[in-house]
Residue frames as a rotation matrix with the C-alpha (Angstrom) as fourth column:
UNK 1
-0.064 -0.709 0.702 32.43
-0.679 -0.485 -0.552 37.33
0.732 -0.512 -0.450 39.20
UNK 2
0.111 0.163 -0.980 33.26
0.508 0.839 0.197 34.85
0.854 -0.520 0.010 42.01
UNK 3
0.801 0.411 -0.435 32.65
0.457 0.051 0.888 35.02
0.387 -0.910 -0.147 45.54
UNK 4
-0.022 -0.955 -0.294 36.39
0.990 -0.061 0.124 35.60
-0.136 -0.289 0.948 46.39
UNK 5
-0.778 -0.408 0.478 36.60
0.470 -0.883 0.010 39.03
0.418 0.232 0.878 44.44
UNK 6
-0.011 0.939 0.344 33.29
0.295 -0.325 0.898 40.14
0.955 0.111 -0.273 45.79
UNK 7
0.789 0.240 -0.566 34.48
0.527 0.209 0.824 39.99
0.316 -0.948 0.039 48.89
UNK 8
-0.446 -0.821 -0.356 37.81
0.769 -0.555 0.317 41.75
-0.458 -0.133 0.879 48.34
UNK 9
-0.805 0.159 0.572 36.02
-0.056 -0.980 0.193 44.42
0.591 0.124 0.797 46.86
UNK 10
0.687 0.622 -0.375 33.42
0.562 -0.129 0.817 44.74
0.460 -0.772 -0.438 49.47
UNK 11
0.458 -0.410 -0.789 36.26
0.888 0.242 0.391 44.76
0.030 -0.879 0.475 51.72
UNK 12
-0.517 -0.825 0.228 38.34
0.855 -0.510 0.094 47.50
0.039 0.243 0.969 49.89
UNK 13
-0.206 0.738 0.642 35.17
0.429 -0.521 0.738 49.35
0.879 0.428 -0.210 49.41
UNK 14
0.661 0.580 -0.475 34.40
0.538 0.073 0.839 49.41
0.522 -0.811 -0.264 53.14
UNK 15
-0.107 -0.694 -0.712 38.38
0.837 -0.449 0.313 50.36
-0.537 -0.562 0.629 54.22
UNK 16
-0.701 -0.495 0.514 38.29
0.672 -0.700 0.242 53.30
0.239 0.515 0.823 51.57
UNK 17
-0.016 0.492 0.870 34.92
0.129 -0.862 0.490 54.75
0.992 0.120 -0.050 52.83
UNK 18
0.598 0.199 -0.777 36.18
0.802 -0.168 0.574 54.10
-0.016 -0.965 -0.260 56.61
UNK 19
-0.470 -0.768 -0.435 39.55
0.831 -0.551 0.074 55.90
-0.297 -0.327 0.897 55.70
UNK 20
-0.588 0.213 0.780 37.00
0.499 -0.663 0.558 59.10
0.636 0.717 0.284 54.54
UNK 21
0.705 0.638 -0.309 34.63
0.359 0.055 0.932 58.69
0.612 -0.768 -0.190 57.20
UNK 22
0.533 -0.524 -0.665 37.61
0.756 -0.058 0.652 59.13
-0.379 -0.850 0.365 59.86
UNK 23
-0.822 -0.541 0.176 39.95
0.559 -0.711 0.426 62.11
-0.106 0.449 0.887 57.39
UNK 24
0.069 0.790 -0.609 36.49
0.338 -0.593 -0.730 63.88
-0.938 -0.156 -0.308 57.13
UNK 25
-0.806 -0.070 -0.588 37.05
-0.501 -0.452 0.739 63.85
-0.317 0.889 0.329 53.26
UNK 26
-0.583 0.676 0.451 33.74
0.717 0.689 -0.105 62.57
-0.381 0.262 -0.886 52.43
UNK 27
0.539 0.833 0.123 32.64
0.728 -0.387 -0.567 65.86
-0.424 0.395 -0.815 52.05
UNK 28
-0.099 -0.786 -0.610 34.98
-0.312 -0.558 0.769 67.17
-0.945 0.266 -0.190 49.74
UNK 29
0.728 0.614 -0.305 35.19
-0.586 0.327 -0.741 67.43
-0.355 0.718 0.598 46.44
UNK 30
0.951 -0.097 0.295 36.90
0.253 0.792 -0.556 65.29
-0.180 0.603 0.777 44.15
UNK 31
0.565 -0.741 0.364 39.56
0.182 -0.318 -0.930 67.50
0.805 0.591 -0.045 43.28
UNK 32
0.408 -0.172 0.896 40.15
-0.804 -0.532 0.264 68.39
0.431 -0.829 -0.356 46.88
UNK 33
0.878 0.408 0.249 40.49
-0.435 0.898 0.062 64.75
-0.199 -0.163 0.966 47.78
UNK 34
0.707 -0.688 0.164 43.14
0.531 0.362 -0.766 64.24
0.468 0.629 0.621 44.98
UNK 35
0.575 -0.588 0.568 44.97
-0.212 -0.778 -0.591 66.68
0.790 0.219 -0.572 46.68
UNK 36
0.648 0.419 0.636 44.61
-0.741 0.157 0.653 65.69
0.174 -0.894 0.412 49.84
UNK 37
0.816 -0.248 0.522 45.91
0.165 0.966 0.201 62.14
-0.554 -0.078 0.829 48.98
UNK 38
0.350 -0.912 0.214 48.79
0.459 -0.032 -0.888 63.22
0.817 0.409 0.407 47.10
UNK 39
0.092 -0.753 0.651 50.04
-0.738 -0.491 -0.463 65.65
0.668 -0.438 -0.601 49.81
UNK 40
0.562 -0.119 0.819 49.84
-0.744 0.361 0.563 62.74
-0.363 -0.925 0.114 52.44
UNK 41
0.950 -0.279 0.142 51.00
0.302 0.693 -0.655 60.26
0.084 0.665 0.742 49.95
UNK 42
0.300 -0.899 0.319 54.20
0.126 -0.294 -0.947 62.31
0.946 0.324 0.026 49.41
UNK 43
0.105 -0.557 0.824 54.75
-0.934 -0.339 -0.109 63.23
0.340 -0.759 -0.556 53.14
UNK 44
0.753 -0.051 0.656 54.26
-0.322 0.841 0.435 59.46
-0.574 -0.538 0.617 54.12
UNK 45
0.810 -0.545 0.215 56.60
0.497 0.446 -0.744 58.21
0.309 0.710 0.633 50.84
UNK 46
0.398 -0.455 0.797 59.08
-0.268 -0.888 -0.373 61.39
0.878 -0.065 -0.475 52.14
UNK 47
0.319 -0.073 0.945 59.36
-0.942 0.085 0.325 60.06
-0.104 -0.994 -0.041 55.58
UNK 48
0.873 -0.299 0.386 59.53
0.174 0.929 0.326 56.07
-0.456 -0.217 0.863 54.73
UNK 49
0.501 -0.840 0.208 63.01
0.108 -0.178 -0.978 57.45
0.859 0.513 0.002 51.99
UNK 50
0.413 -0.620 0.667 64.38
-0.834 -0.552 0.003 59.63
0.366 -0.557 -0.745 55.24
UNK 51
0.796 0.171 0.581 63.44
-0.525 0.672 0.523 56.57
-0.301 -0.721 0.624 57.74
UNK 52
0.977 -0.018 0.212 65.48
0.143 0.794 -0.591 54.37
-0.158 0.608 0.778 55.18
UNK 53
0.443 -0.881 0.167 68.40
0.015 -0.178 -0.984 56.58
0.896 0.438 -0.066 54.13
UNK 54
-0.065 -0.598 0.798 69.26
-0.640 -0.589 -0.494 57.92
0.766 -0.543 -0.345 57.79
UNK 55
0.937 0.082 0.339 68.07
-0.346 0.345 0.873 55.16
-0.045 -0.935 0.352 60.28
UNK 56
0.603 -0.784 -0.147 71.25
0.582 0.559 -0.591 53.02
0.545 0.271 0.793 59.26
UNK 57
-0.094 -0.571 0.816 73.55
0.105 -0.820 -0.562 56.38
0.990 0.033 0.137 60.20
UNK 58
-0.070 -0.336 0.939 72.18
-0.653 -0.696 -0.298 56.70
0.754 -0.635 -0.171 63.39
UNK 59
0.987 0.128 0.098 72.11
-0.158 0.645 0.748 53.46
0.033 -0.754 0.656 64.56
UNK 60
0.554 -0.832 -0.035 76.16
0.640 0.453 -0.621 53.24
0.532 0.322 0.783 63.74
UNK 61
-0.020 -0.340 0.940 76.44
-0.394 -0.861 -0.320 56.69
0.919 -0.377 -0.117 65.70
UNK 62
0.446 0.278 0.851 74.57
-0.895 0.154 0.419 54.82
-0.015 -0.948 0.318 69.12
UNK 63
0.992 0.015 -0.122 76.52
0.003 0.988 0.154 51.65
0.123 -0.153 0.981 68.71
UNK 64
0.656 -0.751 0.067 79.70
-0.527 -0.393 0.754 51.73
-0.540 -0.530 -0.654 70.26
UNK 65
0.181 -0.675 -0.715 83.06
-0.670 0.448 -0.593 50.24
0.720 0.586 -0.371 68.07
């Protein structure tokens, strides 16, 4: 393994046990977890669709002809 990937996985390793450390799912199990990350997964994927379909719409509403 070279130096390069060692270091991106360090790195990935380090953001994935800060983003536990700070969600307080470190002490959870496994299955709990999975849930966890799917329901936020979907509400964040849910929101960037809305963001996407409707921002267009209401910037054409606040812009005058």
């Amino acid at each position: 393994m070279s130096t390069e990937s060692k270091s991106l996985s360090s790195y990935i390793s380090t953001k994935i046990y800060q983003y536990e450390l700070q969600t307080a799912l470190y002490m959870l199990e496994p299955w709990e977890k999975a849930l966890f990350n799917t329901l936020l997964l979907s509400i964040i994927s849910l929101s960037v669709v809305t963001l996407y379909q409707y921002t267009p719409i209401l910037f054409s509403k606040m812009l005058p002809y």
